[in-house]
Biopython code that builds the backbone (N, CA, C, O; Angstrom):
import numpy as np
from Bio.PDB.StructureBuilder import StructureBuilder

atoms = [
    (1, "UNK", "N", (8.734, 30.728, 56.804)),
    (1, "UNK", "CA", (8.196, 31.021, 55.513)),
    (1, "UNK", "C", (7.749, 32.484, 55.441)),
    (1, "UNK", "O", (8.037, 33.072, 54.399)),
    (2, "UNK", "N", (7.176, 33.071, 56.262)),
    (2, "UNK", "CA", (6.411, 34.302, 56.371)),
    (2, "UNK", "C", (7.993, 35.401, 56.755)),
    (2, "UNK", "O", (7.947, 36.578, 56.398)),
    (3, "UNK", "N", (9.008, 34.977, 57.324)),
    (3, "UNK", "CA", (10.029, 35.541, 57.313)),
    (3, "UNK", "C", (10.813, 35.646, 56.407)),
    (3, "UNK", "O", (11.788, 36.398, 56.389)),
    (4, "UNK", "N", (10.243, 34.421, 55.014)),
    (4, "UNK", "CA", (11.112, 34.441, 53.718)),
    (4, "UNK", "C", (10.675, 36.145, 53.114)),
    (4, "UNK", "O", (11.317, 37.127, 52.742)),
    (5, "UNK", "N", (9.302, 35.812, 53.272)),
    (5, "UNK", "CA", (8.107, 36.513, 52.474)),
    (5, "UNK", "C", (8.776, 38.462, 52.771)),
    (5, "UNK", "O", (9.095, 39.253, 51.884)),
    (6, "UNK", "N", (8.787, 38.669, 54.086)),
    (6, "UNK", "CA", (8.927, 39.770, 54.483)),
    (6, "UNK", "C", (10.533, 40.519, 53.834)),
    (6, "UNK", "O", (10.786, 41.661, 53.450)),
    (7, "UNK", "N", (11.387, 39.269, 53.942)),
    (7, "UNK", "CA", (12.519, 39.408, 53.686)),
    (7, "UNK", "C", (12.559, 39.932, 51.865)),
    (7, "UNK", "O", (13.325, 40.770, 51.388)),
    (8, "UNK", "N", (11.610, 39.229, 51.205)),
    (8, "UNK", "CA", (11.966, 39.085, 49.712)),
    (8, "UNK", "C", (11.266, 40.801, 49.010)),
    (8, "UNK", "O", (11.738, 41.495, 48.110)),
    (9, "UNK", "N", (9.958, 41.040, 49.898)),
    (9, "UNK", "CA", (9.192, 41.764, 49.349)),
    (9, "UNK", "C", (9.907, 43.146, 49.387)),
    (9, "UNK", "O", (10.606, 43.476, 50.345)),
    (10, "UNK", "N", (9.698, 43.946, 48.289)),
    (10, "UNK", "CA", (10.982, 45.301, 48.493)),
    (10, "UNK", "C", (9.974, 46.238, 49.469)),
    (10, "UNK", "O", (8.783, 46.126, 49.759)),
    (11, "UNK", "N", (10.662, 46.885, 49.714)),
    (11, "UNK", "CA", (10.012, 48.004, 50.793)),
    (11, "UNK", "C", (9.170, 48.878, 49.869)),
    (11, "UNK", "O", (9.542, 49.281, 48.767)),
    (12, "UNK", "N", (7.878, 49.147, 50.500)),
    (12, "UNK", "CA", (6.741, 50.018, 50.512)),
    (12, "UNK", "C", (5.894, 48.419, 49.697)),
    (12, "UNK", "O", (4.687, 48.619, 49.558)),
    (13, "UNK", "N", (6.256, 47.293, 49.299)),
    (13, "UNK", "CA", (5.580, 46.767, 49.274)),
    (13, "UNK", "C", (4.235, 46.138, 49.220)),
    (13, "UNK", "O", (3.433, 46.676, 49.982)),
    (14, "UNK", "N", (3.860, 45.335, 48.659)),
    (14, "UNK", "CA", (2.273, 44.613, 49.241)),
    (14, "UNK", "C", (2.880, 43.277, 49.463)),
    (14, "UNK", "O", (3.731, 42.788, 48.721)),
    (15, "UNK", "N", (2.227, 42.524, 50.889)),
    (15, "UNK", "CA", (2.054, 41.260, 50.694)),
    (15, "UNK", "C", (0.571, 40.330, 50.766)),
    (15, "UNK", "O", (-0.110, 40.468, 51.782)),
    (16, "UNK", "N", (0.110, 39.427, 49.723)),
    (16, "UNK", "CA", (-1.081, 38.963, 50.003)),
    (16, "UNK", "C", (-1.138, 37.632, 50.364)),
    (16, "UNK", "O", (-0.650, 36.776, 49.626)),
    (17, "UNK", "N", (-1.696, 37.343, 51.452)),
    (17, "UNK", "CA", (-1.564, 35.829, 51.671)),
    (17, "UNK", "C", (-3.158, 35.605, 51.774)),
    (17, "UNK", "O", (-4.029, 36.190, 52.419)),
    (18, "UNK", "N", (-3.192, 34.283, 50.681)),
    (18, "UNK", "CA", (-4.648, 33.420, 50.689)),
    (18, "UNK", "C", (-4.392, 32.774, 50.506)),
    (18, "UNK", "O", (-3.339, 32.556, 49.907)),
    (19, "UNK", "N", (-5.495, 31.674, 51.048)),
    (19, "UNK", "CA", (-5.532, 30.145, 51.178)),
    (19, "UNK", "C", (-6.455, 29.761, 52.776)),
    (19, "UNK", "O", (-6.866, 30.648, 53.523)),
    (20, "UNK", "N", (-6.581, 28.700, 52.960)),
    (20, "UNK", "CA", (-7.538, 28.194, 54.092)),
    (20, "UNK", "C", (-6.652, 27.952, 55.504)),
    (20, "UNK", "O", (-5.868, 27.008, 55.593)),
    (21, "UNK", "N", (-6.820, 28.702, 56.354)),
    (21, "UNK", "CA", (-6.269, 28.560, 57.242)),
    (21, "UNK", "C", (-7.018, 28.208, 58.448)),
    (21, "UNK", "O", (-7.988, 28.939, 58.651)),
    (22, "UNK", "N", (-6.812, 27.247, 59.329)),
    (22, "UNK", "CA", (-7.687, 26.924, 60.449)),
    (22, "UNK", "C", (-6.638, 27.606, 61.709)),
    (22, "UNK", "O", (-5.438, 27.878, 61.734)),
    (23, "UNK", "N", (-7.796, 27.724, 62.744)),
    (23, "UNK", "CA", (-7.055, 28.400, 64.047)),
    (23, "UNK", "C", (-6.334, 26.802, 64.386)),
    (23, "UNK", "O", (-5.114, 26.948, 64.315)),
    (24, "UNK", "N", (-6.718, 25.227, 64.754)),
    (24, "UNK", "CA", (-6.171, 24.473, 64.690)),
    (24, "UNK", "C", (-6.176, 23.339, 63.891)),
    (24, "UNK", "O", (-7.219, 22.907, 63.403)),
    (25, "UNK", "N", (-5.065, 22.811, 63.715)),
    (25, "UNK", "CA", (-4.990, 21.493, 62.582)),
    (25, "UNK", "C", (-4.250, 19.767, 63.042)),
    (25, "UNK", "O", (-3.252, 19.438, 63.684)),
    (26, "UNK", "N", (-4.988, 19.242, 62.558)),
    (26, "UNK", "CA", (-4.538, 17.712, 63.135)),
    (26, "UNK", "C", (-2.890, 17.966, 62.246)),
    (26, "UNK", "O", (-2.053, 17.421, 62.965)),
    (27, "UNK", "N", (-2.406, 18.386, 61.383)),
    (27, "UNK", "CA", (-1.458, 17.933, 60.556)),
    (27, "UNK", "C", (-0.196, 19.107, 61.494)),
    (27, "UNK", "O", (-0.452, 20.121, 62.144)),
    (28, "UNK", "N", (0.831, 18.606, 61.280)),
    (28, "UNK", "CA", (2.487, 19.188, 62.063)),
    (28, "UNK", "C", (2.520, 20.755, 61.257)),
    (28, "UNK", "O", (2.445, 21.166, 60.099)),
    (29, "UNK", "N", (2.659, 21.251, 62.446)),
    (29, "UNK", "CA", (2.684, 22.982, 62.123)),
    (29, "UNK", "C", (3.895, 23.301, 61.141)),
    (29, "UNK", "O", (5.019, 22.802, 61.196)),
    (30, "UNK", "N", (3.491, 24.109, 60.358)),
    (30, "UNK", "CA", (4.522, 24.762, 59.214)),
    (30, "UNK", "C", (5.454, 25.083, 59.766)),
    (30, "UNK", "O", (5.334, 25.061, 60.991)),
    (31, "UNK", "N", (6.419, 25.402, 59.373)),
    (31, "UNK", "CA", (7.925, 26.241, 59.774)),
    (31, "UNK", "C", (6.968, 27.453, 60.407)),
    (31, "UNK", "O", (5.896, 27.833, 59.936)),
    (32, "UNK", "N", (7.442, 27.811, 61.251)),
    (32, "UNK", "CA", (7.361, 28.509, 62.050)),
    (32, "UNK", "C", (6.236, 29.265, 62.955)),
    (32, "UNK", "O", (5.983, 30.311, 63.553)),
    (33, "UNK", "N", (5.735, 27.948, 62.612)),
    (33, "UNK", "CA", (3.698, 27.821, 63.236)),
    (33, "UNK", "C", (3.929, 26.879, 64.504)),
    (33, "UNK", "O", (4.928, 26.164, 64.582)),
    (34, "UNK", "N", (3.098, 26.915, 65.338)),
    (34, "UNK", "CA", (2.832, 26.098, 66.330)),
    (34, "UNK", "C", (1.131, 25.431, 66.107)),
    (34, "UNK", "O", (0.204, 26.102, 65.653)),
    (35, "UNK", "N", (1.045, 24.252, 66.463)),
    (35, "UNK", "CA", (0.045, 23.353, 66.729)),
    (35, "UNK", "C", (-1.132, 24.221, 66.880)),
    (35, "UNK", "O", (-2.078, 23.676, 66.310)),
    (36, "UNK", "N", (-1.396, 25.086, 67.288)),
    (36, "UNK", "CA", (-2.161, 25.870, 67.756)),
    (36, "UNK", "C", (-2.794, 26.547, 66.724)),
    (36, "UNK", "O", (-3.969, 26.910, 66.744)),
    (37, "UNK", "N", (-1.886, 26.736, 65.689)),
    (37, "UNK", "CA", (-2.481, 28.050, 64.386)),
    (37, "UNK", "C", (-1.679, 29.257, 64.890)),
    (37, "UNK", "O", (-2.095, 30.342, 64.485)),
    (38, "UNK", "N", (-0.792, 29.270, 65.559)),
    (38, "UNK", "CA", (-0.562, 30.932, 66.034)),
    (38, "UNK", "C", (1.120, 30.500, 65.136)),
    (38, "UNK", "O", (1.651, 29.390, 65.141)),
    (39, "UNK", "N", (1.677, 31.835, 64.403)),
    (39, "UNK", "CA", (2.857, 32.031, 63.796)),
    (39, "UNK", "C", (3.850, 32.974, 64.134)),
    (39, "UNK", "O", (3.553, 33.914, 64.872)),
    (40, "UNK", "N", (4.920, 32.850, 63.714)),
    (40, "UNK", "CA", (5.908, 33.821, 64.325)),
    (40, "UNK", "C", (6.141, 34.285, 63.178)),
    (40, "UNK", "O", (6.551, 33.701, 62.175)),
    (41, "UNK", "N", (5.852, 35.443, 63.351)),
    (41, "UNK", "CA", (5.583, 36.582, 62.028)),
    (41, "UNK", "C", (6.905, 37.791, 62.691)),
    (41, "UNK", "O", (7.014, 38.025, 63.895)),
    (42, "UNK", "N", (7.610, 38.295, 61.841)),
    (42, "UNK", "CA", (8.579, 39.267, 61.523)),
    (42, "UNK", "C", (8.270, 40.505, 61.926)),
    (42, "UNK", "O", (9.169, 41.227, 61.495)),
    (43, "UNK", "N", (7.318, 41.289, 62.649)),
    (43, "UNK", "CA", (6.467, 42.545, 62.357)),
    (43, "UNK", "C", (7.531, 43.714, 62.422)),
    (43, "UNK", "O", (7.354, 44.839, 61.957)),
    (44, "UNK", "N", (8.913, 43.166, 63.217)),
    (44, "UNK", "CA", (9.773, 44.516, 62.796)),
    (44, "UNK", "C", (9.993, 44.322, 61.074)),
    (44, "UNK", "O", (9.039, 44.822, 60.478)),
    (45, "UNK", "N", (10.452, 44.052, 60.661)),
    (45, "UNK", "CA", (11.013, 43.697, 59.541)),
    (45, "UNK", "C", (9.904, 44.011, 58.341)),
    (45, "UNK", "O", (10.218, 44.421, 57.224)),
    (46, "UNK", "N", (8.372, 43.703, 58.844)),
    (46, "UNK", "CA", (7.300, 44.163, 57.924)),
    (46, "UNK", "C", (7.087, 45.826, 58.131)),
    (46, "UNK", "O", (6.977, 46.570, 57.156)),
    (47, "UNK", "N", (7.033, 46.421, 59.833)),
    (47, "UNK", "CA", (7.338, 47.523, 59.827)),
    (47, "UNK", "C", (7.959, 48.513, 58.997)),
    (47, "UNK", "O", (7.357, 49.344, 58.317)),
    (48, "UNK", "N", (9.513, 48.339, 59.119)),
    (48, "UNK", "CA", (10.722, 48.784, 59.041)),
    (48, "UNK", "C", (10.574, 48.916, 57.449)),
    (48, "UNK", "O", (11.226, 49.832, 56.947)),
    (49, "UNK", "N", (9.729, 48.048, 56.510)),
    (49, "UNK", "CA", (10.335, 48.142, 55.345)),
    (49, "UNK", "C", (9.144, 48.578, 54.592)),
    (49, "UNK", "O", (8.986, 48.329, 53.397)),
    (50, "UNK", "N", (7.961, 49.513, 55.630)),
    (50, "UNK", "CA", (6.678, 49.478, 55.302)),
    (50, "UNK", "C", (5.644, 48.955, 54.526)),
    (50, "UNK", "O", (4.819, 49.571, 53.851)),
    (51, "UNK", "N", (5.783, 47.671, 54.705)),
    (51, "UNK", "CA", (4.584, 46.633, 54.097)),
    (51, "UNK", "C", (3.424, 46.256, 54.020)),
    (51, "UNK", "O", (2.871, 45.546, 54.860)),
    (52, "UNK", "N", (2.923, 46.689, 53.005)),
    (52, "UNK", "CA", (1.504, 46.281, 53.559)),
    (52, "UNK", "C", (1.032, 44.806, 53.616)),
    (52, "UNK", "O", (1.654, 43.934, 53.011)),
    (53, "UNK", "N", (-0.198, 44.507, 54.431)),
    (53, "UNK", "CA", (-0.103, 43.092, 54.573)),
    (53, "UNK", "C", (-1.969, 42.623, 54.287)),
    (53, "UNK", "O", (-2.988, 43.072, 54.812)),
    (54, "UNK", "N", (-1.865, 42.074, 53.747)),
    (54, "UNK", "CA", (-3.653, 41.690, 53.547)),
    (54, "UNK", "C", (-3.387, 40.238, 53.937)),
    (54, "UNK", "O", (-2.259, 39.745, 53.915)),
    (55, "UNK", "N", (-4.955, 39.311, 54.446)),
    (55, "UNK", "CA", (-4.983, 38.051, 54.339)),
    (55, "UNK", "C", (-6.799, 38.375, 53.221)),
    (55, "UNK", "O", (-7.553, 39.293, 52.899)),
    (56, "UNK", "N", (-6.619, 36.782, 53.048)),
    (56, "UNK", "CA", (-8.119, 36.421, 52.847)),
    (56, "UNK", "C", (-8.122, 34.875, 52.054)),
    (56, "UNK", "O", (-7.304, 34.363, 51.289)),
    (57, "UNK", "N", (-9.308, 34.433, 52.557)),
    (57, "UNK", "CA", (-9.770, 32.983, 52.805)),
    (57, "UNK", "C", (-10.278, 32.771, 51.350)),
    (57, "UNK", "O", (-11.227, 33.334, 50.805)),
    (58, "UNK", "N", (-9.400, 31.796, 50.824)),
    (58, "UNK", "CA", (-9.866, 31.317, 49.263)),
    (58, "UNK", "C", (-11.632, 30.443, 49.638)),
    (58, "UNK", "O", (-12.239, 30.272, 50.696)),
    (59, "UNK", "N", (-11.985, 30.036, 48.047)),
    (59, "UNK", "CA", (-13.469, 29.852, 48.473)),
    (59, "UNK", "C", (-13.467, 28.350, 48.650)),
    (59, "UNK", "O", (-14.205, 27.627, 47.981)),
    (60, "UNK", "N", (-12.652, 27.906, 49.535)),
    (60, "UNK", "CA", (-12.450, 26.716, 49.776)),
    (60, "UNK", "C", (-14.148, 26.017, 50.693)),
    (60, "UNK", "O", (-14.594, 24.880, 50.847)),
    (61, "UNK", "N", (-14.542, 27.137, 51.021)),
    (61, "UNK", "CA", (-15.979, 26.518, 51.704)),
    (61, "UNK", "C", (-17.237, 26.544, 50.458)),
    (61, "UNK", "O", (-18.243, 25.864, 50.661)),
    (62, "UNK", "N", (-17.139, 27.217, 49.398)),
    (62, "UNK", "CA", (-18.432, 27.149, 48.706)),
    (62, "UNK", "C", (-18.099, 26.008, 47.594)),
    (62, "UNK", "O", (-19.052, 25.541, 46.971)),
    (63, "UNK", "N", (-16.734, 25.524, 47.311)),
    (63, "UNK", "CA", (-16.434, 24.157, 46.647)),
    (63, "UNK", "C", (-16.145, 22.853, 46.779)),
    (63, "UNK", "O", (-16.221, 21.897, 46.007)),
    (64, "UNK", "N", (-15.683, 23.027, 48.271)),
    (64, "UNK", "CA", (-14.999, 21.801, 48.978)),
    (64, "UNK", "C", (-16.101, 20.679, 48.726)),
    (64, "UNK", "O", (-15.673, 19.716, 48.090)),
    (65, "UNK", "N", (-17.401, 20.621, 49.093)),
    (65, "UNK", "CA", (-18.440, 19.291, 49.108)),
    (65, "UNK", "C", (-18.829, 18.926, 47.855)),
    (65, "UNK", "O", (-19.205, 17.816, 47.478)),
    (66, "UNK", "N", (-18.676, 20.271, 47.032)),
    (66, "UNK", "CA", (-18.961, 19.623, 45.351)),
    (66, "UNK", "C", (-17.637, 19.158, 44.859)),
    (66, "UNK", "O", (-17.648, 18.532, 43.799)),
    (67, "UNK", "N", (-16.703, 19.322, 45.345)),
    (67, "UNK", "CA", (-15.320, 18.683, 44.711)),
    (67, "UNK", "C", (-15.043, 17.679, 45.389)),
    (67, "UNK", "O", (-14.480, 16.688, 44.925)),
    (68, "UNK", "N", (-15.543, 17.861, 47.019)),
    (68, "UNK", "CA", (-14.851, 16.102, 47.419)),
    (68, "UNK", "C", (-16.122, 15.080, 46.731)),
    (68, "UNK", "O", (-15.844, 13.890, 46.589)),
    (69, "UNK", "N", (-17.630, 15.616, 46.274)),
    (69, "UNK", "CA", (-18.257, 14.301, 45.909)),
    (69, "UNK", "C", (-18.052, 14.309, 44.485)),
    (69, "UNK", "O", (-18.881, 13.542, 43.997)),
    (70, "UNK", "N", (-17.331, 14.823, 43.597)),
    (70, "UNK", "CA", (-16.868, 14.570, 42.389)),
    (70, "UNK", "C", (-16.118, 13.557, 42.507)),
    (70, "UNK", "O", (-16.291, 12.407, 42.103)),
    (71, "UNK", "N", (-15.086, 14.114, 43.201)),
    (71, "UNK", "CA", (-13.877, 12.749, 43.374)),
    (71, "UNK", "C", (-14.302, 11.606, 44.139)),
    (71, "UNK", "O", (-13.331, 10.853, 44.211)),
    (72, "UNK", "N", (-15.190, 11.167, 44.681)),
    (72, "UNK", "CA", (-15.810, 10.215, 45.424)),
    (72, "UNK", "C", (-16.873, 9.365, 44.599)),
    (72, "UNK", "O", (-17.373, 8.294, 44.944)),
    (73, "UNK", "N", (-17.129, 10.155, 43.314)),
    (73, "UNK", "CA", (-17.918, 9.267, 42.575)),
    (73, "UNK", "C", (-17.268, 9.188, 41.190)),
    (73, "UNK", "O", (-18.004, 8.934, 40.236)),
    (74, "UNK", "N", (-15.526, 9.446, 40.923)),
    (74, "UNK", "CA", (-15.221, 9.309, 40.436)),
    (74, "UNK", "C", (-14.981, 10.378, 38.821)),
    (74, "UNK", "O", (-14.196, 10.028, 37.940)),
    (75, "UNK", "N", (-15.562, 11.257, 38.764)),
    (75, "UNK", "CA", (-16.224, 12.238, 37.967)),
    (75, "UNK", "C", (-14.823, 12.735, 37.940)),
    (75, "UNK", "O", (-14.400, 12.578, 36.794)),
    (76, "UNK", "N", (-13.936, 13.258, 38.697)),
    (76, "UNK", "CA", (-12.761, 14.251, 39.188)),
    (76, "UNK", "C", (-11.737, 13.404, 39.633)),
    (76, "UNK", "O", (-11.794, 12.981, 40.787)),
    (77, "UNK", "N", (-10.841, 13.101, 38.921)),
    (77, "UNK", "CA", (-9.039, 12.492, 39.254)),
    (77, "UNK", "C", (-8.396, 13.051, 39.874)),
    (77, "UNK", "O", (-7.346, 12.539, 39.486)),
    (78, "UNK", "N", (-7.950, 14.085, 40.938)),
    (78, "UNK", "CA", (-7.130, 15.321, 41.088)),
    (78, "UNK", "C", (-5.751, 14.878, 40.355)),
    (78, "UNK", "O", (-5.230, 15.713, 39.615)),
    (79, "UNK", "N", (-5.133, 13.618, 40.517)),
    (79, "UNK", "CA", (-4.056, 13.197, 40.212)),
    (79, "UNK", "C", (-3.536, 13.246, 38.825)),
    (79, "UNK", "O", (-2.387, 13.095, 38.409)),
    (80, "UNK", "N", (-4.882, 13.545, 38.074)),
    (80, "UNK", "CA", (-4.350, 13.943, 36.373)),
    (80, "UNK", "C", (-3.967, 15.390, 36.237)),
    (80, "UNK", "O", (-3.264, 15.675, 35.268)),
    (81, "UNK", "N", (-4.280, 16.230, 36.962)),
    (81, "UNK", "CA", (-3.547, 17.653, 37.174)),
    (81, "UNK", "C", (-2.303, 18.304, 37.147)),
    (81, "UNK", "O", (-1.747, 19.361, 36.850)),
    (82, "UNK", "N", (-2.091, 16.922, 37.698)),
    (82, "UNK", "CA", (-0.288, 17.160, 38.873)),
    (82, "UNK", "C", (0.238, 16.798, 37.470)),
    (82, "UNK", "O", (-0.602, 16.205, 36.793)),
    (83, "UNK", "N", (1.233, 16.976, 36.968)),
    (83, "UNK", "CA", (1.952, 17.340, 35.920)),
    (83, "UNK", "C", (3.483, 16.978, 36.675)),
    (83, "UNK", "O", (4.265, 16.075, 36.378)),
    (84, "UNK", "N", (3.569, 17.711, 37.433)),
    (84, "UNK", "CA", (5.223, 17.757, 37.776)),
    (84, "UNK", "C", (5.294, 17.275, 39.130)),
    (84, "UNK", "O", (4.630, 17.891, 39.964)),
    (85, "UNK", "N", (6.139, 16.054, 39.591)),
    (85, "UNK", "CA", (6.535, 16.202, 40.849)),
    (85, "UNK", "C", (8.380, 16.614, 41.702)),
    (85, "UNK", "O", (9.239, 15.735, 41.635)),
    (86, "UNK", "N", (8.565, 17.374, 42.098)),
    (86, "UNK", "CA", (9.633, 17.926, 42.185)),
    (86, "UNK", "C", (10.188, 18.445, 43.338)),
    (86, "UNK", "O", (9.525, 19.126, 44.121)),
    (87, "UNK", "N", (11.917, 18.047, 43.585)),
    (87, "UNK", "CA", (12.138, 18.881, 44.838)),
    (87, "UNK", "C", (12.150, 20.342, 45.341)),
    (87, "UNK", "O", (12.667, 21.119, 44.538)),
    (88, "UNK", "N", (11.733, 20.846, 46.395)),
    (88, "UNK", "CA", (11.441, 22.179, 46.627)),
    (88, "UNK", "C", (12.568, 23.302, 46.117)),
    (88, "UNK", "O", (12.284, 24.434, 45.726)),
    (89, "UNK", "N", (13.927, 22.728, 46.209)),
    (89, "UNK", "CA", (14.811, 23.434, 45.990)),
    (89, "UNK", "C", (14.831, 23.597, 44.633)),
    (89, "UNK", "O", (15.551, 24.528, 44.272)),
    (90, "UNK", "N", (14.106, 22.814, 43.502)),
    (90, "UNK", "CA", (13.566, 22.987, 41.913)),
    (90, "UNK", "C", (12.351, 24.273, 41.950)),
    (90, "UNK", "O", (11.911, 24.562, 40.838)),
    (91, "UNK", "N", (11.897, 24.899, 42.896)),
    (91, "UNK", "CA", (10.800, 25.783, 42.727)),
    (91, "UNK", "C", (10.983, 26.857, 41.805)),
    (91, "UNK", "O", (10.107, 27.426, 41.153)),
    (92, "UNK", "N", (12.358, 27.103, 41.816)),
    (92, "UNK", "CA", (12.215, 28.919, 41.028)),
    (92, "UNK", "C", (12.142, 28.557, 39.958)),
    (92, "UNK", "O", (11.553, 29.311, 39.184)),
    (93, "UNK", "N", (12.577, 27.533, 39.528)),
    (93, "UNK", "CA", (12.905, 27.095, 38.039)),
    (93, "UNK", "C", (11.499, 26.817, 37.548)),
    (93, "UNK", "O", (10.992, 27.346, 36.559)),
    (94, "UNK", "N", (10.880, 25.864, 38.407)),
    (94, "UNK", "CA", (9.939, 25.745, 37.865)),
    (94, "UNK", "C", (8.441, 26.611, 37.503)),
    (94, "UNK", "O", (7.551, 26.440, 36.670)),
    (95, "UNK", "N", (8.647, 27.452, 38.417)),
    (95, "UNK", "CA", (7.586, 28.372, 38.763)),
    (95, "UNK", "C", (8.428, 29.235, 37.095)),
    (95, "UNK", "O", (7.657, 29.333, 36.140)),
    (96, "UNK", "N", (9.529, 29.639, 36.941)),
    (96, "UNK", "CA", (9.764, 30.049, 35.944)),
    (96, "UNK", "C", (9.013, 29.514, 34.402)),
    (96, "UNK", "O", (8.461, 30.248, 33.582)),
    (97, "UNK", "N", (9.164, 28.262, 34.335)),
    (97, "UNK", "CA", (8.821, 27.437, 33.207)),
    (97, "UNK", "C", (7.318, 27.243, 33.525)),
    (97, "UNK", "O", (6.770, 26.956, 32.460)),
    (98, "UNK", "N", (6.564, 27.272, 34.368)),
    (98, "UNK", "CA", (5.313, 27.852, 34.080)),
    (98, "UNK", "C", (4.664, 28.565, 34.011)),
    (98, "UNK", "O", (3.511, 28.527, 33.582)),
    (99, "UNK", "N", (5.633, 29.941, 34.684)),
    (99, "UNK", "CA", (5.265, 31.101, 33.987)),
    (99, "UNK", "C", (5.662, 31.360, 32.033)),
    (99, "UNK", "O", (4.966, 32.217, 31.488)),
    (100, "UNK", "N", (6.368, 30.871, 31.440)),
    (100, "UNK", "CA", (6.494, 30.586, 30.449)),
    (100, "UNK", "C", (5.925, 29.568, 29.398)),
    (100, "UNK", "O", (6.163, 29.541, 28.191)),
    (101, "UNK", "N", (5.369, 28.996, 29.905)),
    (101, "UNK", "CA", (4.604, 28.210, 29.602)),
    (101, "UNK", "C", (5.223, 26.614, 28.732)),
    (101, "UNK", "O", (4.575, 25.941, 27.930)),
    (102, "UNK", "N", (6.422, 26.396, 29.146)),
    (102, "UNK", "CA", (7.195, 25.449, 28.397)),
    (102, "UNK", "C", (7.018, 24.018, 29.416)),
    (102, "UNK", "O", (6.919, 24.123, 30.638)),
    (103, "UNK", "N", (6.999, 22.777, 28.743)),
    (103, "UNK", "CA", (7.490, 22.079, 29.426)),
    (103, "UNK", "C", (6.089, 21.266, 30.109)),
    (103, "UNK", "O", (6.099, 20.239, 30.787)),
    (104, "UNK", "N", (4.716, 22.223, 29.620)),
    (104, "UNK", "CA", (3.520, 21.072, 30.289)),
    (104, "UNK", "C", (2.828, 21.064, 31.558)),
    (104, "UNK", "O", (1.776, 20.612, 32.010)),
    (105, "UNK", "N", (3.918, 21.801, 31.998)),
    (105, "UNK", "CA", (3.426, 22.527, 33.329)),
    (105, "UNK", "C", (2.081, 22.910, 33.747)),
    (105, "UNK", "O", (1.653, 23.932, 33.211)),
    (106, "UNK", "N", (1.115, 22.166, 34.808)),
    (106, "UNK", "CA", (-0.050, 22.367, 34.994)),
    (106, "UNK", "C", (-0.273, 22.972, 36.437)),
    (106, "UNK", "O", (-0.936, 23.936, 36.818)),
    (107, "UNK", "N", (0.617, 21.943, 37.184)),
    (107, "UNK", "CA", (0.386, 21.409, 38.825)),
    (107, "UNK", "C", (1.521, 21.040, 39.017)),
    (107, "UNK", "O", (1.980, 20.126, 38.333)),
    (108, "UNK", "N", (2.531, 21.874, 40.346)),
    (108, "UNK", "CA", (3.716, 21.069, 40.304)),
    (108, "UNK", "C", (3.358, 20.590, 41.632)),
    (108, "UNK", "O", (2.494, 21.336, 42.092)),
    (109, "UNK", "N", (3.729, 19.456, 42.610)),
    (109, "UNK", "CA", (3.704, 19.051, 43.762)),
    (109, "UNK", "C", (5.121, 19.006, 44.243)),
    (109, "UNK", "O", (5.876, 18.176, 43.737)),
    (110, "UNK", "N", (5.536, 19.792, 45.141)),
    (110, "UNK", "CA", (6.837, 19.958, 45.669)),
    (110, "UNK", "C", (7.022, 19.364, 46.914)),
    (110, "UNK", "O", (6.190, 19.498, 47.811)),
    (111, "UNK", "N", (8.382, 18.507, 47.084)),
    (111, "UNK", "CA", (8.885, 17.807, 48.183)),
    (111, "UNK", "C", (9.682, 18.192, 49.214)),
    (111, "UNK", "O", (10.834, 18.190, 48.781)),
    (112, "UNK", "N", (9.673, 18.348, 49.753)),
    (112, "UNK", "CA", (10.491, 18.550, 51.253)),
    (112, "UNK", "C", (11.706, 17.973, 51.416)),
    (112, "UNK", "O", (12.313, 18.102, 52.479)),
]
sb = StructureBuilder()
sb.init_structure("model")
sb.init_model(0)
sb.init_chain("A")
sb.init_seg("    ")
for serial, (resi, resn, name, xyz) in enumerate(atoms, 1):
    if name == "N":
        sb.init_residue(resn, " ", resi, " ")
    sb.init_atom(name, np.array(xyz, "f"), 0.0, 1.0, " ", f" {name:<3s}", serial, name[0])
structure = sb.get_structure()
């Protein structure tokens, strides 16, 4: 995935990656992650095409306990969100049509 990323971004680039990442996780490592949290990242290829690269940690810690006891007392559905469920190879399209705003598009959940 991070080799899609490097590949797509044009040279002199930015890339930003956020979201919650743990050093380890009970769940099967991403494409091209190991069990561990450690990834096989491209760095010639981010080099070579001078990229810049930022991370940073969404605020998944100052909401997580007020959102899991919403949904635990019922207050919060997450499942009325999801709008679309769809195969991965449907992504551009869809990411298109919600950037456009057609079609209802809220939350797509993509399949493997």
């Amino acid at each position: 995935m991070i080799g899609d990323l490097a590949r797509l971004v044009n040279p002199t680039g930015r890339l930003g990656i956020a979201g919650v990442f743990t050093a380890t996780d009970a769940a099967p490592a991403p494409e091209g992650g190991h069990a561990d949290g450690s990834l096989q990242v491209p760095w010639a290829v981010l080099f070579n095409k001078g990229i810049t690269v930022g991370f940073g940690r969404t605020h998944d810690r100052r909401y997580a306990t007020h959102l899991r006891d919403l949904i635990i007392s019922g207050r919060a559905r997450p499942s009325q969100i999801i709008t679309h469920h769809e195969a991965l190879e449907d992504a551009p399209s869809i990411y298109d049509r919600f950037d456009r705003r057609v079609d209802g598009i809220v939350k797509a959940v993509f399949n493997h």
